[in-house]
C-alpha positions as CSV (number, residue, x, y, z in Angstrom):
1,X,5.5,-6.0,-9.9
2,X,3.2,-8.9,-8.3
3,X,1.5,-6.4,-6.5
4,X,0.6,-5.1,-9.1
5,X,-0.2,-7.4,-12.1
6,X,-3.7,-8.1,-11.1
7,X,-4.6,-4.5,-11.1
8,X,-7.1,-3.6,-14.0
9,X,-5.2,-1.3,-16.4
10,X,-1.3,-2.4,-15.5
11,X,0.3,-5.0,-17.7
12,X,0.5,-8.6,-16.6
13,X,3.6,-10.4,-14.8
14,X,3.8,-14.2,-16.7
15,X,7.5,-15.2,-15.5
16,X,11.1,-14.1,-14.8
17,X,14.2,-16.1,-16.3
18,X,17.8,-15.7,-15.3
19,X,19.7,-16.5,-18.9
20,X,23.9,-16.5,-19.2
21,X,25.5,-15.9,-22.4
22,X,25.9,-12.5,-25.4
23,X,23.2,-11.0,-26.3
24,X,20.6,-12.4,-28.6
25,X,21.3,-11.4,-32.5
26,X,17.5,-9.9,-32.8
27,X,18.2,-7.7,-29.9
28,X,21.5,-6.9,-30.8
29,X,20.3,-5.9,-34.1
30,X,17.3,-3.8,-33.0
31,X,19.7,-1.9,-30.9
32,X,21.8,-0.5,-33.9
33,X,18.3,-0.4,-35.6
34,X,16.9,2.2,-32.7
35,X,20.4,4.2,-32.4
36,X,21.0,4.7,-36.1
37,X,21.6,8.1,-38.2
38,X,19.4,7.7,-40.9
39,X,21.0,11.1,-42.4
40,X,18.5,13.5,-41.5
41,X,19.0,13.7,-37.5
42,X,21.5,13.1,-34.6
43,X,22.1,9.3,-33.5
44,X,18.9,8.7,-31.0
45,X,20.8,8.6,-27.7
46,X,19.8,5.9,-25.0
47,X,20.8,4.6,-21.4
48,X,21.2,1.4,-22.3
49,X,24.5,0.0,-22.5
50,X,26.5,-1.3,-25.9
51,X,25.3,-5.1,-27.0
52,X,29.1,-5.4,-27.8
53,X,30.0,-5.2,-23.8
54,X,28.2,-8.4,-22.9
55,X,30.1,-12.0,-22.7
56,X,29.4,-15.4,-22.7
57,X,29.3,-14.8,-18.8
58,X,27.3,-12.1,-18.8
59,X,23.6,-13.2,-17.0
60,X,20.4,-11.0,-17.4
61,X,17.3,-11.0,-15.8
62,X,14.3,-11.6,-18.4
63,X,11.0,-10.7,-17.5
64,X,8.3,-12.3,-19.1
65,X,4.8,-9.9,-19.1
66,X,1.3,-9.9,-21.3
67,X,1.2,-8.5,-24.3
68,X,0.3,-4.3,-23.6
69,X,-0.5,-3.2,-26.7
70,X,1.8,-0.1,-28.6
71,X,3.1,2.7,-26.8
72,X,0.5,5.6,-26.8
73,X,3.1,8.0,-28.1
74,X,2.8,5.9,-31.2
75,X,-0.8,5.3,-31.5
76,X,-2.8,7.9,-33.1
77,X,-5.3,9.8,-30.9
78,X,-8.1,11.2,-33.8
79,X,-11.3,11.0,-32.4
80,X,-12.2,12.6,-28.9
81,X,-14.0,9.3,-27.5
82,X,-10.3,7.8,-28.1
83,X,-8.5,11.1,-25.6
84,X,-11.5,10.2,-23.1
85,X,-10.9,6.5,-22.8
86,X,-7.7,6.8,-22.4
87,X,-7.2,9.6,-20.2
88,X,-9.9,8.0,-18.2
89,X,-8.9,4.4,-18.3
90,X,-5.4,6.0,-17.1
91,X,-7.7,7.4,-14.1
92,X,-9.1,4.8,-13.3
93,X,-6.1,2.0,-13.1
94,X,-3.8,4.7,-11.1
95,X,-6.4,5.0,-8.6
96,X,-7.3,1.9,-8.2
97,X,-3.6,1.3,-7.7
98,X,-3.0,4.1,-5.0
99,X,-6.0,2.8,-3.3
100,X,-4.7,-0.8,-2.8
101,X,-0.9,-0.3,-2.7
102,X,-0.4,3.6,-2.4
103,X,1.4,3.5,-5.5
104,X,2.6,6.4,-7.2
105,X,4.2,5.5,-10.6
106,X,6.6,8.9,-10.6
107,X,7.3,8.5,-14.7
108,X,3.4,8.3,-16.4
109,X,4.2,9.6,-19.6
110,X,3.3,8.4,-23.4
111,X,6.3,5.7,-23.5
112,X,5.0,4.2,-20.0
113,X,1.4,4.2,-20.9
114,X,0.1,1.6,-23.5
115,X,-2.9,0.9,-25.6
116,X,-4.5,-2.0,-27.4
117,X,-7.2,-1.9,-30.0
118,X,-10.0,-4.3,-29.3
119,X,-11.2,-4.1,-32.6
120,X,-8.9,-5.0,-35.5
121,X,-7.7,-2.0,-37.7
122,X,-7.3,-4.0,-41.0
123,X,-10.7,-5.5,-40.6
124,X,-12.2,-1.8,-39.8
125,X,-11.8,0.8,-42.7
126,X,-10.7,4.2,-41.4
127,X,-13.6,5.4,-43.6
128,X,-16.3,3.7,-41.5
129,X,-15.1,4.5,-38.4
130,X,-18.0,5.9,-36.1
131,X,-18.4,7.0,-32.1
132,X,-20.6,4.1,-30.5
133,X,-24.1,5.6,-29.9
134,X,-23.9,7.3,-26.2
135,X,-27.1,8.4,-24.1
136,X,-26.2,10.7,-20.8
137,X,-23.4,12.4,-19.4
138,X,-21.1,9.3,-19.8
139,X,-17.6,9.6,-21.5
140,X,-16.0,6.4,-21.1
141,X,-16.2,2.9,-23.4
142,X,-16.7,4.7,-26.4
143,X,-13.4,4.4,-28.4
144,X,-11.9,1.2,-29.3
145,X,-8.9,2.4,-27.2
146,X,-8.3,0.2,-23.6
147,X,-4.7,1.3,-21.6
148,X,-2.2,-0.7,-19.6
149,X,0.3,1.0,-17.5
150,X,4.2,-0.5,-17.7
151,X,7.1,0.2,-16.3
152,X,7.9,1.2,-12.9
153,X,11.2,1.6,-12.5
154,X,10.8,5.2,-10.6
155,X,7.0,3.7,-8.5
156,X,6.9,3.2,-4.9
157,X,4.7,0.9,-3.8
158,X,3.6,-0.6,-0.5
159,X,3.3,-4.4,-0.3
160,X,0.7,-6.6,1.7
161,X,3.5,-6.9,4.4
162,X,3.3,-3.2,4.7
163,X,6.9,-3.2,3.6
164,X,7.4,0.1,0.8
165,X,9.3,-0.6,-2.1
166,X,10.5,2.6,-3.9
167,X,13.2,4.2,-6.2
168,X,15.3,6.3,-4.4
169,X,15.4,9.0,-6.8
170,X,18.2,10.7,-4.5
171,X,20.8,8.1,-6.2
172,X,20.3,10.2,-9.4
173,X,20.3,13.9,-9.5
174,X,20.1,14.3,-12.9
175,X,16.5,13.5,-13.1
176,X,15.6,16.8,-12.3
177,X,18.4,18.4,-14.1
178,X,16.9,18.4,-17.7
179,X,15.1,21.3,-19.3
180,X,12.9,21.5,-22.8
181,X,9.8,23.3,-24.1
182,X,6.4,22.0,-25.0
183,X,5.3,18.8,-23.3
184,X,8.8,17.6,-23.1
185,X,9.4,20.8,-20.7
186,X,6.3,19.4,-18.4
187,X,7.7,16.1,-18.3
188,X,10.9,17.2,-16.3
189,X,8.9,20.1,-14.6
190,X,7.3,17.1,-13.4
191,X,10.1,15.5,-11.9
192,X,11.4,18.8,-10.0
193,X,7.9,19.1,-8.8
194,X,7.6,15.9,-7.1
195,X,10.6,16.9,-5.3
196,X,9.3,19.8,-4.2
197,X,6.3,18.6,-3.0
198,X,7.9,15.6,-1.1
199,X,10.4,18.0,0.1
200,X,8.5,20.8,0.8
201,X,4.7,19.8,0.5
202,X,3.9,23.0,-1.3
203,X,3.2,23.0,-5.2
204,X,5.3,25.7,-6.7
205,X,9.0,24.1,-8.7
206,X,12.2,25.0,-7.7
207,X,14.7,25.4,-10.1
208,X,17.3,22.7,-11.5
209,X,19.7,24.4,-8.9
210,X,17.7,23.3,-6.2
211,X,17.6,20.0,-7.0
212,X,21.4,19.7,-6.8
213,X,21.7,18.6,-2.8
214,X,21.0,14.9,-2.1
215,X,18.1,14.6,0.7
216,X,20.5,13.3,2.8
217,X,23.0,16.5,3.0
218,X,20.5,19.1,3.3
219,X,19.5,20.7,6.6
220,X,16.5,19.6,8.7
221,X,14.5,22.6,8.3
222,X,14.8,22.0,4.0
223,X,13.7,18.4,3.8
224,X,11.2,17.7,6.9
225,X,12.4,14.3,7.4
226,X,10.8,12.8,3.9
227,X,12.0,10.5,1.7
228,X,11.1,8.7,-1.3
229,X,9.7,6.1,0.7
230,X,7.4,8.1,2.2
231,X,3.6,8.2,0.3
232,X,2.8,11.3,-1.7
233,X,-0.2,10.8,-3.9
234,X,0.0,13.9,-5.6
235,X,2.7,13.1,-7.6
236,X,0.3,11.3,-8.9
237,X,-2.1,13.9,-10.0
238,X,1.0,15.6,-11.7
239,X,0.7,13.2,-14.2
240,X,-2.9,12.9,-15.0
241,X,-2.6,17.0,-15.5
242,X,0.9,15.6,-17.9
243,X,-1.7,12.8,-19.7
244,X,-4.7,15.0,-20.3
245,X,-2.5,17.7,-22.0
246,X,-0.2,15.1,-24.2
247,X,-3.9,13.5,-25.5
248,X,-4.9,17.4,-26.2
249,X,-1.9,18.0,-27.9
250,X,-2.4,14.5,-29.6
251,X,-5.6,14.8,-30.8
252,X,-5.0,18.6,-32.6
253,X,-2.2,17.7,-34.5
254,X,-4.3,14.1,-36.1
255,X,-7.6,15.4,-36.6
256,X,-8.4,18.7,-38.0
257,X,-12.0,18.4,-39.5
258,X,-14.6,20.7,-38.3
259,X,-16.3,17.5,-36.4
260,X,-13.0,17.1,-34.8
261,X,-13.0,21.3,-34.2
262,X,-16.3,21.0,-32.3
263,X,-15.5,17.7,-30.6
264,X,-12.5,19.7,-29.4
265,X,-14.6,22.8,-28.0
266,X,-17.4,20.6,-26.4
267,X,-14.3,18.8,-24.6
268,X,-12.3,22.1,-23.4
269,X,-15.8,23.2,-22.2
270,X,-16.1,20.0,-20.2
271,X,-13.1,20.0,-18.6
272,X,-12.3,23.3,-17.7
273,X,-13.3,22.6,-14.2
274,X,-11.1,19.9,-14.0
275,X,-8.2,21.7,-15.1
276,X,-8.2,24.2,-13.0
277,X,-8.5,21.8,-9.7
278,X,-5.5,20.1,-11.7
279,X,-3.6,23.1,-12.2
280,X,-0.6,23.7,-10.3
281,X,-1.4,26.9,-9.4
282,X,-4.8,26.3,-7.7
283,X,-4.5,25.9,-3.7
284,X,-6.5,22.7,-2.0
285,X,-8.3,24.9,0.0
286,X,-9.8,26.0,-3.8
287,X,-10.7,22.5,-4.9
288,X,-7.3,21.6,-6.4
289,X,-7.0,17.5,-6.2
290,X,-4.4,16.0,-3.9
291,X,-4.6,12.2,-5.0
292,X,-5.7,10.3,-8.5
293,X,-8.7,8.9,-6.4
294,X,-10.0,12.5,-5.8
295,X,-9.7,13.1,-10.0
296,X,-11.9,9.5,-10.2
297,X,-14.0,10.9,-7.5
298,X,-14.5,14.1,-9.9
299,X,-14.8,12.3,-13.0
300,X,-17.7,9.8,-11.6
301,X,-20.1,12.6,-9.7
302,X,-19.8,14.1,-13.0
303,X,-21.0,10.8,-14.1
304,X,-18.2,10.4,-17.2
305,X,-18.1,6.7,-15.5
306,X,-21.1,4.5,-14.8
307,X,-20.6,2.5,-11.4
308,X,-20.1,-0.3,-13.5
309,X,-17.3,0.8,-15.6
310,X,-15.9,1.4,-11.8
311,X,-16.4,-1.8,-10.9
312,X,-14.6,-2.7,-14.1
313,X,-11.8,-1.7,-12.9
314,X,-11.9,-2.7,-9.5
315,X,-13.2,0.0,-7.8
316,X,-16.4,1.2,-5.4
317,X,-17.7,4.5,-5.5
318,X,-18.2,4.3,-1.9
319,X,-14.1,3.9,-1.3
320,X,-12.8,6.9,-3.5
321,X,-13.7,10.5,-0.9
322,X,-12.1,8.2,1.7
């Protein structure tokens, strides 16, 4: 995590604290809180275990980190300059993260991707809310909307040691088990795709069935030696395709004005050349992207990002073709 908390864009490491004893009444509470049956649907299910299993000997480890902002899954996306500054400020901190660390984050979906208003919502009527005057091509810093990235419990990353710390996804089959429709179906596509790739290096998915051998037991000639500790940046452009559609998908279903019609249609027209170099099915040899720095490198000689917005985020024009 320290490699990472001075990265533009990825949430801030404060302090970690070892603490012995039950579990704290407020969390305990909002436990029961998140898993209840209000009547109308199933109890929410979750991985993590029952409050009621912990001791007095029971010790966790608390990790302190800066204050993100709300998951974007429950922030509402209803103005286009607010899908651009995300999507792009999402961009912008992965690359600048695979550039310095070779980090792939492996999981970059709305519960993992935060935002924070810099302008405060009960001081700003809805009904007064305009786009900041633009001039030229440029997309980003026009929304209120700034991202962090969190949680990085399936990353790999590569230290200053040149040591790689990873999540051996191998330890948990299941991953690529799950199946759904709609964006939820692209989310675990996602994770059979990686597989693929890392296995294979090709971009097509093999199904659930395939993903049922751990690397380890499968023949030479089906897993070419890789690993999860091994560098593959384009599981990172997986999940720029995964962001750009879920903001899409986001902004449709909160605005539906006929501003918000032709904001939409200007926008598809924009970035249809970017979705087909981010489309699975494109080959590389057609243009399609291979690492999150190649979609920067896109989005700035399109000029959606001014040099210094780059250098914002701590990055150099000259550094992303390389």
């Amino acid at each position: 995590m320290n490699v990472l908390t001075e990265v533009p864009g990825f949430v801030g490491f404060k302090d970690a604290h070892l603490i012995k004893g039950r579990f704290a009444p407020s969390l305990e509470e909002a436990f029961y809180e998140y898993i209840a049956d209000d009547g109308e649907y199933e109890p929410r299910e979750t991985h993590f275990p029952d409050p009621e299993i912990f001791t007095e000997e029971s010790t966790f480890l608390v990790l302190e980190l800066a204050d993100a902002g709300e998951v974007l899954e429950d922030m509402p996306i209803e103005t286009i300059d607010q899908v651009w500054d995300v999507f792009l400020g999402v961009c912008m901190a992965l690359s600048r993260a695979e550039y310095l660390c070779e980090f792939e984050h492996r999981d970059l979906h709305e519960n993992n991707v935060c935002v924070r208003q810099t302008t405060n919502p009960a001081r700003k009527p809805r009904t007064t809310s305009k786009s900041k005057p633009r001039d030229g091509p440029i997309k980003f810093g026009f929304s209120d909307y700034s991202i962090t990235i969190i949680d990085y419990g399936l990353s790999r990353a590569k230290l200053e040691n040149g040591d790689a710390v990873f999540q051996d996804l191998e330890n948990d089959l299941e991953l690529f088990q799950s199946s759904g429709s709609g964006l939820a179906g692209m989310q675990y596509d996602n994770y059979r795709r990686m597989r693929n790739h890392l296995l294979t290096g090709t971009r097509t998915m093999q199904p659930a069935s395939f993903h049922t051998t751990p690397i380890s037991e499968l023949e030479a000639g089906q897993q070419n030696n890789h690993t999860w500790k091994d560098h593959t940046p384009y599981s990172n452009v997986l999940w720029i395709r995964y962001m750009l559609s879920f903001l899409t998908k986001q902004f449709k279903k909160h605005s539906c004005s006929p501003k918000a019609t032709k904001d939409l249609v200007t926008f598809e027209t924009e970035i249809k050349d970017m979705k087909r170099r981010l489309d699975v099915r494109t080959k590389v040899e057609n243009g399609a992207f291979e690492s999150a720095c190649q979609v920067l490198d896109y989005v700035f000689l399109r000029g959606w990002v001014s040099e210094e917005q780059l250098g914002g985020a701590g990055m150099d024009s000259t550094i992303l073709s390389q």
